[in-house]
N, C-alpha and C positions, 0 to 999 in steps of 0.2 A: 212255593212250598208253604206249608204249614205248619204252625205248631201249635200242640194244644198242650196247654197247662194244667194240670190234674187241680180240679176244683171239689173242695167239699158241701156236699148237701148239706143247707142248714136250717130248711125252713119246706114245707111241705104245701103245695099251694092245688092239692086233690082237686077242686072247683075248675081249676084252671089248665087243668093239665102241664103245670110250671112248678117250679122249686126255686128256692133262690140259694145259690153258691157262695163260696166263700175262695177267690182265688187268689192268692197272696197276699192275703187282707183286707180282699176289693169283693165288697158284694154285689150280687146284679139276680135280675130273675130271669130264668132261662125257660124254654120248652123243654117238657117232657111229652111231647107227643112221639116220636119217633121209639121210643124207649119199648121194649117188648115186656121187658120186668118192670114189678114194681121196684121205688126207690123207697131208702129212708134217710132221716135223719144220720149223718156220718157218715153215708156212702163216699166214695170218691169215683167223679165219673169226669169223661173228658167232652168239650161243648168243640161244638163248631157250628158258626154264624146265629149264634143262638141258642144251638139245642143240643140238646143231651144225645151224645150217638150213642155212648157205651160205658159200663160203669168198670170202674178201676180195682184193681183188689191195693188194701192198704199200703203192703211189701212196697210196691207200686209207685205206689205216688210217694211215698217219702225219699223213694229214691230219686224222682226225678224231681221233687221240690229242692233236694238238698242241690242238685246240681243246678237249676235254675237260679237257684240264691246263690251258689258259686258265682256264676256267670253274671248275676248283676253287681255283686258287689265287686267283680273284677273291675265291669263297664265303670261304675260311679268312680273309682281310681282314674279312669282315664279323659282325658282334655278330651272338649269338643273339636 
């Protein structure tokens, strides 16, 4: 299984058909080639192995940030 972490576009790399994300703090630059629309700046879109499948509506991803931060700051409470 998978998971994908709702990442925000934060950088527009048009030349490259790439964007770079911002996903819980952690940036990286991802493929936009797979994407049918274009993206911008603020989008929220979800990656997998790379690239961009599909983009998120806001509602969206804060709900599922807020519960990803749930769940890590539960993990960081608990012993290895």
């Amino acid at each position: 299984m998978c998971l994908s972490i709702p990442s925000q576009v934060v950088e527009i790399h048009a030349d490259e058909h790439a964007v770079t994300v911002d996903t819980m703090g952690v940036r990286r630059k991802v493929s936009s080639h797979l994407m049918g629309e274009p993206l911008s700046v603020g989008d929220y879109v979800l990656i997998h192995i790379g690239f961009v499948m599909n983009k998120i509506d806001e509602d969206a991803a804060m709900e599922s940030l807020a519960l990803y931060k749930e769940i890590v700051d539960k993990l960081e409470g608990e012993p290895i």
